[in-house]
C-alpha positions in Angstrom: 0.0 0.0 0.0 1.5 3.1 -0.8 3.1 5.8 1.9 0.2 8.1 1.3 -3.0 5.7 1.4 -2.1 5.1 4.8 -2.8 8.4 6.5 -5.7 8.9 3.5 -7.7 6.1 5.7 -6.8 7.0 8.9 -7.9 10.7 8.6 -11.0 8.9 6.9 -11.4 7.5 9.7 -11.2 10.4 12.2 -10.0 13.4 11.1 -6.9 14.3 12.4 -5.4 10.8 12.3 -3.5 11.0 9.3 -1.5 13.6 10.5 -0.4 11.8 13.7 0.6 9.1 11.5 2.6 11.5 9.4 4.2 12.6 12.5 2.7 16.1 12.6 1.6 15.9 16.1 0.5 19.2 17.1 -1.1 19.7 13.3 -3.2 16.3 13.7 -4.0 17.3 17.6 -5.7 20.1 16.1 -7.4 18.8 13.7 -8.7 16.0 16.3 -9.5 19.1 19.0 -11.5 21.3 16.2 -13.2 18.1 14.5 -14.2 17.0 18.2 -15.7 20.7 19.1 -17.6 20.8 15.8 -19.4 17.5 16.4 -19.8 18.5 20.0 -22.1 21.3 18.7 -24.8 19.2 18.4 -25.4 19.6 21.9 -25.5 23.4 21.6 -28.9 23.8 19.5 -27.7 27.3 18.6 -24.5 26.5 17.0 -25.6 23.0 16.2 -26.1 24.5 12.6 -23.0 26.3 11.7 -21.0 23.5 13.8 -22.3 20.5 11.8 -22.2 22.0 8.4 -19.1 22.8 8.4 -17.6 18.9 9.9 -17.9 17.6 5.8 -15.5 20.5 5.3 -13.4 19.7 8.1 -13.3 16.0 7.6 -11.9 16.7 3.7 -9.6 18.9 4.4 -7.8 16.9 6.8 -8.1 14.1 4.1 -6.5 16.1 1.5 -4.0 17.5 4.4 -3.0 13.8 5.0 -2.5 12.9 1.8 -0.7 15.2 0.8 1.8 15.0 4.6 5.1 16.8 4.1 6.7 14.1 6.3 5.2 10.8 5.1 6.5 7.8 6.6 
């Protein structure tokens, strides 16, 4: 499987796990932190629709982000 699939998944996974893989710990902690608080928002009824529409965008961009890991293993 190639260097890059790897992290591709993992992020596809939960976002922000690709980047850990890739060794871009504080990177992929934030992306797990912000991906976390944006799902959270569905408790929040008055965030809950600017929180959830934006965890598609989120969750491809740290896809993409992943994928394309400066330091891949």
């Amino acid at each position: 499987m190639s260097k890059r699939v790897v992290p591709l998944i993992l992020s596809f996974v939960y976002c922000g796990l690709g980047q850990l893989y890739n060794r871009q710990i504080a990177k992929g902690l934030d992306f797990i932190i912000i991906y976390t608080i944006l799902w959270a928002s569905w408790f929040v009824p008055s965030l809950r629709p600017f929180g959830l529409s934006l965890v598609p965008l989120m969750w491809f961009i740290g896809m993409v982000d992943a994928y394309m890991g400066e330091n891949v293993v």
